[in-house]
C-alpha positions in Angstrom: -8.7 28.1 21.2 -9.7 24.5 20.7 -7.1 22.3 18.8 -8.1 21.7 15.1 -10.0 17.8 14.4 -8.9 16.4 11.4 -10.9 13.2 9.9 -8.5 10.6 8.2 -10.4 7.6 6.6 -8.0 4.7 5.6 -9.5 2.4 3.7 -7.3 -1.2 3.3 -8.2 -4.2 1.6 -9.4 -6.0 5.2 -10.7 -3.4 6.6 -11.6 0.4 6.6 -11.9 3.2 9.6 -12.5 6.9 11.0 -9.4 8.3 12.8 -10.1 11.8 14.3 -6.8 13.8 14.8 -6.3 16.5 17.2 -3.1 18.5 17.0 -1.6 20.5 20.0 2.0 19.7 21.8 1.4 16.5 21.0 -0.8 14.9 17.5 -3.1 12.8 19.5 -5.7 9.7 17.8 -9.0 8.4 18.2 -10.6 5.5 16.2 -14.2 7.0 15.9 -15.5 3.7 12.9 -14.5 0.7 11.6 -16.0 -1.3 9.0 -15.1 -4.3 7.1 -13.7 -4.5 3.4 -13.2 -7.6 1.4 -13.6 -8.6 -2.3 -16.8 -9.4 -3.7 -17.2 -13.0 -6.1 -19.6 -12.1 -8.8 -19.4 -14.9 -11.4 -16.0 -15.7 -11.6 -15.0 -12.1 -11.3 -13.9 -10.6 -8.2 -15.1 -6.7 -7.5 -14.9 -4.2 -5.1 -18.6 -3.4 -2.9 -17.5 0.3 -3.4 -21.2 1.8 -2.4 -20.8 -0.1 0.6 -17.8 2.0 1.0 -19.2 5.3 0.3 -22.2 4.5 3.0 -19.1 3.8 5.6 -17.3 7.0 5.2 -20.5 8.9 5.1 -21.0 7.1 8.5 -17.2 8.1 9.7 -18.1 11.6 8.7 -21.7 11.5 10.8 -19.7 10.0 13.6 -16.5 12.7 13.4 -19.1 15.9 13.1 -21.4 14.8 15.8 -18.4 14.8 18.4 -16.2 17.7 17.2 -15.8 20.8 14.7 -13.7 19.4 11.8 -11.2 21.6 10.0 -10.8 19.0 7.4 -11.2 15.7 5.7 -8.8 13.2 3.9 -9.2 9.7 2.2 -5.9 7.4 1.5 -6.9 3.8 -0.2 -4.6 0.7 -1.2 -3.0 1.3 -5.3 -4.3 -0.1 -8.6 -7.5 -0.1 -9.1 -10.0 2.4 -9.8 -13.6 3.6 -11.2 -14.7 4.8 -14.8 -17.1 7.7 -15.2 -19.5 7.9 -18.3 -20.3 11.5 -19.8 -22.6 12.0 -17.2 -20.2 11.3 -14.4 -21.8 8.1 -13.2 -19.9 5.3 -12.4 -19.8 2.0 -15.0 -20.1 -0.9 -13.6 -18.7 -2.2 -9.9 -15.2 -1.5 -10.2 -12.5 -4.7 -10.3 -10.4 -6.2 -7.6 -6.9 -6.2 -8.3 -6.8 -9.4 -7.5 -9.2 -10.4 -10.4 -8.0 -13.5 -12.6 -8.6 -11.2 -16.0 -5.3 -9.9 -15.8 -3.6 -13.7 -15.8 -0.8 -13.9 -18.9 -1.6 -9.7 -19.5 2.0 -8.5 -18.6 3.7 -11.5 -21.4 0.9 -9.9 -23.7 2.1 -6.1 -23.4 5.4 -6.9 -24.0 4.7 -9.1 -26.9 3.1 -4.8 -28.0 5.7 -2.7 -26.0 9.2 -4.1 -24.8 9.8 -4.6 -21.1 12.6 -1.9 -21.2 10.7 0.5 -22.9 7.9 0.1 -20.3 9.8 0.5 -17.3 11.6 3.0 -18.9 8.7 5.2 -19.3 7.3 4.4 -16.1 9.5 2.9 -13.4 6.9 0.9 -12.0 7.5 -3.1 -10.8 6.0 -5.4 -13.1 2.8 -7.0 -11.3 -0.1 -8.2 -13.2 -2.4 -6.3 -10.6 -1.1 -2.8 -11.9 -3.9 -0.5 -13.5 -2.0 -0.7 -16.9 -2.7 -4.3 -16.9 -6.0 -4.3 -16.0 -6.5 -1.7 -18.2 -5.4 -3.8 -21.4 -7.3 -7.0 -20.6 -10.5 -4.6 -20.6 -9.3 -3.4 -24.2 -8.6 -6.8 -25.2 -12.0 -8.1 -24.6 -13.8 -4.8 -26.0 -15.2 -4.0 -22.4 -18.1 -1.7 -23.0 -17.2 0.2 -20.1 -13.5 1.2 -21.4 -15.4 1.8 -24.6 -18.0 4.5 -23.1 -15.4 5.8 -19.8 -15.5 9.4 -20.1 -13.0 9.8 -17.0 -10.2 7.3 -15.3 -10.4 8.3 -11.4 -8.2 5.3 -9.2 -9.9 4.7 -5.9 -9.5 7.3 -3.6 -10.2 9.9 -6.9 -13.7 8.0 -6.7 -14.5 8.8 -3.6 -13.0 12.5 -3.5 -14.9 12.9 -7.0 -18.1 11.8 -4.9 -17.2 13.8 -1.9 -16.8 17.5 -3.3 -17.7 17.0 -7.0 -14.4 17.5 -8.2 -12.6 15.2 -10.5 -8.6 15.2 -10.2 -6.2 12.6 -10.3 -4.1 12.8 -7.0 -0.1 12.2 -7.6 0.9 9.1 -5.4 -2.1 7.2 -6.2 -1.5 7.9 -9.7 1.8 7.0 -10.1 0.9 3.3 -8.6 -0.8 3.2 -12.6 2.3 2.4 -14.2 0.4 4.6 -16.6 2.5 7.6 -15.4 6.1 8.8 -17.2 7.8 10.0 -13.1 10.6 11.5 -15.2 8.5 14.5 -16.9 5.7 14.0 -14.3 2.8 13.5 -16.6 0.8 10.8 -17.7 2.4 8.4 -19.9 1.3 8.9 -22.9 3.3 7.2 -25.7 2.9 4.1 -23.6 -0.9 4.4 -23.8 -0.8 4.9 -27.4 0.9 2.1 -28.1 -1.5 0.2 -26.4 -4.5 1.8 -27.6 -5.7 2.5 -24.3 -8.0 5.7 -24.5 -5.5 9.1 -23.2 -8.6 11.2 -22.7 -9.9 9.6 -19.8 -7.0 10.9 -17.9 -7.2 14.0 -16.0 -5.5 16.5 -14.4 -2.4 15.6 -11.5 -2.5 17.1 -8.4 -0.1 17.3 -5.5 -0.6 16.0 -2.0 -1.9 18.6 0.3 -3.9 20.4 -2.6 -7.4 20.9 -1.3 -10.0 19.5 -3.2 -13.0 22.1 -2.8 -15.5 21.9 0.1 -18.2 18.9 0.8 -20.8 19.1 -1.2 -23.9 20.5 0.4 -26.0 16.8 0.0 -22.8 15.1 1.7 -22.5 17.7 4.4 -26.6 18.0 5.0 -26.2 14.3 5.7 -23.7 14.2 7.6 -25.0 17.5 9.5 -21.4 18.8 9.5 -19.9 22.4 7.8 -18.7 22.2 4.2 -15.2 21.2 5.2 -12.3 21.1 2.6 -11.4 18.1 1.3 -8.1 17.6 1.3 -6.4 14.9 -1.5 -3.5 13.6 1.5 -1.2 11.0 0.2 -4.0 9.3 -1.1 -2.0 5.7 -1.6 -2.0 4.9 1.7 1.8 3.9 1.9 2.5 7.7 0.6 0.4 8.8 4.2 2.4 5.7 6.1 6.1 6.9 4.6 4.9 10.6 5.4 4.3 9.4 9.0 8.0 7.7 9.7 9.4 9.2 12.6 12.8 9.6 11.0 15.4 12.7 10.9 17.3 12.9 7.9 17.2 10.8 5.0 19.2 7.8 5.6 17.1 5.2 6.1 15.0 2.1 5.1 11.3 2.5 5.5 8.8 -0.7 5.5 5.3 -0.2 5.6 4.1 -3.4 6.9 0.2 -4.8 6.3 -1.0 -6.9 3.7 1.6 -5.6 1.6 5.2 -5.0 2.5 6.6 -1.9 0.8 10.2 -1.7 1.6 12.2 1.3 0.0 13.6 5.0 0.6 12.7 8.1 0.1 14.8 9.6 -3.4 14.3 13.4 -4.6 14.0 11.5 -8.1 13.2 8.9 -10.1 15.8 5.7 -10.1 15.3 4.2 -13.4 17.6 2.4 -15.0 19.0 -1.2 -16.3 19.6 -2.4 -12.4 16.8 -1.1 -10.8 14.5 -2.8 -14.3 16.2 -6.3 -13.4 15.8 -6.1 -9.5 12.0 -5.1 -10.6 11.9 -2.4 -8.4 9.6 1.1 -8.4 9.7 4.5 -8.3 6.1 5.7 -6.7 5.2 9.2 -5.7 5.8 10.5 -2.3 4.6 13.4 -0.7 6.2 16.9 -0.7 7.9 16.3 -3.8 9.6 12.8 -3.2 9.9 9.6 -4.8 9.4 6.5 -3.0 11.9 4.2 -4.4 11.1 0.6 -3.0 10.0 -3.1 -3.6 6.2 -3.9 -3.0 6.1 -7.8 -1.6 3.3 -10.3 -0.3 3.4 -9.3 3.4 1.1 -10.3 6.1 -1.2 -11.5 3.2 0.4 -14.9 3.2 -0.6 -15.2 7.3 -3.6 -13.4 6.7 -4.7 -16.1 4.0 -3.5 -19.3 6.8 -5.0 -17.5 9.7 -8.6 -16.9 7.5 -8.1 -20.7 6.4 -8.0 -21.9 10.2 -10.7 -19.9 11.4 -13.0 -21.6 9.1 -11.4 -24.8 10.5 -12.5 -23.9 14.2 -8.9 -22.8 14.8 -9.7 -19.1 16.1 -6.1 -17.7 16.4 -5.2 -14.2 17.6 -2.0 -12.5 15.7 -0.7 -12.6 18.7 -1.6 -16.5 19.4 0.3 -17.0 15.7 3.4 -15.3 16.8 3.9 -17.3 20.5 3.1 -20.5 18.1 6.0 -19.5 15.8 8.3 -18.5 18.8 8.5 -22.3 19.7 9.0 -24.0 16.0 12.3 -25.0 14.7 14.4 -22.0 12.9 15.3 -21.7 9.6 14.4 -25.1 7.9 12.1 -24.1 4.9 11.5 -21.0 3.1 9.1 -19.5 0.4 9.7 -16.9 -2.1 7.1 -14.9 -1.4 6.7 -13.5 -4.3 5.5 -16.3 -6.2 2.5 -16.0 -7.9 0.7 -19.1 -6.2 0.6 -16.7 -2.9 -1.4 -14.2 -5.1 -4.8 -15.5 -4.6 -4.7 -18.9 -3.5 -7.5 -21.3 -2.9 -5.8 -23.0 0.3 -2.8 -20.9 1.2 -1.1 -23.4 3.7 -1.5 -26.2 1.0 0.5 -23.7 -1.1 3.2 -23.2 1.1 3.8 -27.0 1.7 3.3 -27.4 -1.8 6.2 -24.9 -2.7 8.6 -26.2 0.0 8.0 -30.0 -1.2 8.9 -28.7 -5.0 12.1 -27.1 -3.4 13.0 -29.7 -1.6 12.7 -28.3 2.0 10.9 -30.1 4.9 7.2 -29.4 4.0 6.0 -27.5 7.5 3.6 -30.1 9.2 2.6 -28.0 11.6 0.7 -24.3 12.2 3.3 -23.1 13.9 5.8 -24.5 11.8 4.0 -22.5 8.6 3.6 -19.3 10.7 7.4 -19.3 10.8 8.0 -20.6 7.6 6.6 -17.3 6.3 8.0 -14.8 9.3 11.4 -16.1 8.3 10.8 -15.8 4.9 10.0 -12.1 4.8 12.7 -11.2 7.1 14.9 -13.0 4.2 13.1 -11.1 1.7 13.7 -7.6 3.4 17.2 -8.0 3.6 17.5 -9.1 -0.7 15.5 -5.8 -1.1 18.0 -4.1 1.7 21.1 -4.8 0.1 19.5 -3.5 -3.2 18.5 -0.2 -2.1 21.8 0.5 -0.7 23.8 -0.7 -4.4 21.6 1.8 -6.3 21.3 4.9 -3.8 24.5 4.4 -2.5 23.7 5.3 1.1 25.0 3.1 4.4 20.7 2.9 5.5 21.6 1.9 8.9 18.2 2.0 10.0 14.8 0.2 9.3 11.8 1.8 10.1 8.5 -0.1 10.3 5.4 1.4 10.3 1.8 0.1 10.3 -0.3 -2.7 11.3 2.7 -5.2 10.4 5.2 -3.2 13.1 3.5 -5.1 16.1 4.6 -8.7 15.4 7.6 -8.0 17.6 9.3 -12.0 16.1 9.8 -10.3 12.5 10.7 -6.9 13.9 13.8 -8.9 15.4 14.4 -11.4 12.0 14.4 -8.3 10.4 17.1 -7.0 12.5 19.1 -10.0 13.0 19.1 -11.0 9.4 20.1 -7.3 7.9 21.7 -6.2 10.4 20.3 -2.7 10.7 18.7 -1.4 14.0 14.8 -1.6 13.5 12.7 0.9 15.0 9.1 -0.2 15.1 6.2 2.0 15.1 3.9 3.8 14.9 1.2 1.3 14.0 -1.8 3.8 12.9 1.2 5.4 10.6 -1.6 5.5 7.5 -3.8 8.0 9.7 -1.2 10.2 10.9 0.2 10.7 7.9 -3.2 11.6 6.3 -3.4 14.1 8.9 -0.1 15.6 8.6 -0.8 16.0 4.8 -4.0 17.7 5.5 -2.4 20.0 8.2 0.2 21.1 5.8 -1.9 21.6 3.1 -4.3 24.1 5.3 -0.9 25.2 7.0 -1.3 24.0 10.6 2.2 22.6 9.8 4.6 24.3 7.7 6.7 21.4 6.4 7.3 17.7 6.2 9.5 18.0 8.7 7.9 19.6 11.5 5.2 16.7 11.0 7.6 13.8 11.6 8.9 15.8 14.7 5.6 15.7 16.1 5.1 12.3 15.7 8.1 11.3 17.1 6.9 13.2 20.4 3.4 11.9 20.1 4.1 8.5 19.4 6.2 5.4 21.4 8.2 3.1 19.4 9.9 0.3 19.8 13.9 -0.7 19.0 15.7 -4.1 17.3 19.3 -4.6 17.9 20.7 -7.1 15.4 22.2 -10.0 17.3 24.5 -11.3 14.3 24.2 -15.5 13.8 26.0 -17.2 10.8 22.9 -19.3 10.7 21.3 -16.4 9.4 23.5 -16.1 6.7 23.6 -19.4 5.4 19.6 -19.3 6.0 20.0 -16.2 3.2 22.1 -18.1 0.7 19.5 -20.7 0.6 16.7 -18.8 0.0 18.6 -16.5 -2.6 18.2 -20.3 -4.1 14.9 -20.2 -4.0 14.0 -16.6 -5.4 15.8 -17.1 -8.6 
């Protein structure tokens, strides 16, 4: 009997793809389509080209079902944002960027309505002007027809599940990225809402990962010229799939999911809310097979993303790989950035910011690429270990290990900052962790695999990875002190 195929599309904010899963001894991967992503400037708005989307991953599934018999689909997108329905189930409008300016000064304005303790106590969720509840607000505060006439609240990967099967639900880890969502009495946070007079109807029913979804619709399938294959709602926040995908044993250990964004937490069997975890501004998101994913979300590879975009348009074509060898041969530890300073958020000149917040903190200002490259590799390694030694004050576990997972786990200089600064081993890898773990969710939830467990075993067999030592340096630790300095 031929192994089952199971189609994972991962859509991130640079790019989206088709991975086709196969599992037998071994869970083994193969990128089928790949397609940009990128915000869209309408105006001075910024908005996601979601049709373009939906035209891709009817392309992954024309691609997937022209080369094998699929036993299933899943769809995992980034957090936040998300689509309104009108009575008639059409979509209003072109859904917002979270990196849209309308949200600017909307946190200081909630709280001016709700208290910052009541909020996190209610939802557990980091405060980020990005997060649906602020976006939500600004859209009340300006009378936005579209709140006004939204029938139904579907985040992202809803949208497209909605559009792939016909069935509106809202999936549990992409939900609970809202900070609409109470993760104590796991329902939507309703008090919260009121108090903000954001509509409660438009919010549907929760469902767990691994709950099937219905089949394709017949137009989608005809289309595609595949079967009516389940739809299966996966960890559809892509860093649920990634965490689900960590090739750990036990639960004592660090996980970061390394891409655009750094999410750096553990893995908790409840919700850590409280007055420590409200001042260190960490979150409590949903996990997969009942779990809460208890972590810090950070600027990651955004800020060399953002430098590396800049120097392409100056005729400076870098590889990541060309970035890293540049930083390997720039002075160590001489400036810092806390990188999660809102400057970094959406920056006109990125590099310009960087020098800018070094000259403001007195530092050398980096003169060179190289220089900045490691200004902000250094930086994140310094970050990781404040969100380290947090983690293990409020779980109260030793987390001798850091697993890194995703795109981020190939730059092999931060693996080893990350190491050496902490002082846990790192184990790096896999890199395509947001596919398998979409994959894994669907198998479990057709029963291919019978727990969470027996995933992470087979991706441990199926999959190399790579281990840090921590080579211990007092420079390190003075390095830290300064930049705790700077964070304040």
């Amino acid at each position: 009997m031929p192994s089952p195929s199971f189609l994972a599309i991962d859509l991130g904010a640079e790019s989206g793809r088709g991975m086709l899963g196969r599992i037998d001894e071994r869970l083994t991967l193969e990128e089928i389509h790949r397609f940009s992503n990128g915000p869209v400037h309408v105006g001075s708005h910024i908005h996601w080209d979601v049709l373009r989307l939906w035209s891709e991953i009817q392309n992954c599934l024309r691609v997937a079902s022209a080369n094998s018999s699929l036993a299933a689909i899943g769809l995992d997108t980034w957090g936040v944002d998300f689509g309104l329905l009108d009575s008639s189930d059409r979509l209003i409008g072109n859904p917002y960027h979270y990196r849209d300016t309308r949200t600017n000064g909307m946190i200081e304005a909630v709280c001016q309505v709700v208290p910052r303790e009541d909020i996190y106590n209610q939802t557990g969720i980091q405060f980020m002007q990005l997060n649906t509840l602020f976006q939500l607000f600004a859209m009340r505060r300006e009378k936005d027809p579209a709140l006004q006439n939204a029938s139904s609240f579907l985040a992202t990967p809803d949208l497209f599940n909605f559009w792939l099967t016909g069935s509106k639900a809202n999936e549990f880890t992409i939900s609970t990225t809202t900070q609409c969502y109470n993760p104590r009495e796991r329902r939507w946070a309703s008090e919260l809402l009121s108090s903000l007079d954001i509509p409660q109807n438009i919010f549907g029913q929760i469902v767990s990962p691994g709950t099937s979804l219905g089949q394709l619709r017949a137009s989608v399938a005809d289309d595609a010229s595949c079967e009516r294959i389940p739809v299966i709602a996966v960890g559809c926040h892509d860093t649920a799939s990634a965490v689900a995908a960590v090739p750990a044993e036990g639960n004592d250990f660090i996980y970061i999911s390394s891409g655009t964004w750094s999410l750096i937490g553990i893995e908790s069997d409840k919700p850590i809310i409280n007055g420590q975890s409200l001042r260190y501004d960490l979150t409590n998101e949903g996990g997969v097979c009942d779990t809460i994913r208890f972590l810090r979300n950070i600027m990651g590879m955004w800020l060399l993303q953002e430098c590396r975009r800049q120097w392409s348009r100056a005729g400076k074509d870098y590889s990541y790989d060309d970035l890293t060898n540049l930083a390997v041969e720039a002075p160590p530890l001489r400036s810092f950035v806390y990188v999660g300073d809102s400057r970094f958020l959406a920056p006109v000149n990125m590099t310009d910011c960087i020098r800018e917040f070094c000259g403001e903190t007195n530092q050398p200002i980096p003169q060179t690429d190289a220089e900045i490259v490691r200004c902000i590799l250094e930086s994140l390694a310094l970050e990781y270990r404040w969100a380290t030694e947090k983690l293990r004050e409020l779980s109260g576990k030793a987390l001798p290990v850091i697993h890194i997972i995703g795109g981020g786990s190939r730059n092999r200089l931060l693996n080893q900052f990350t190491a050496d600064v902490t002082g846990c081993q790192v184990i790096a890898g896999p890199v395509e962790a947001t596919a398998i773990g979409n994959i894994l969710l669907q198998a479990i939830g057709l029963r291919h695999l019978s727990s969470l467990a027996e995933g992470r075993a087979l991706v441990l067999r199926s999959f190399d990875v790579t281990s840090y030592e921590p080579r211990t340096s007092p420079t390190w630790d003075e390095a830290y002190n300064r930049y705790l300095i700077l964070r304040k």
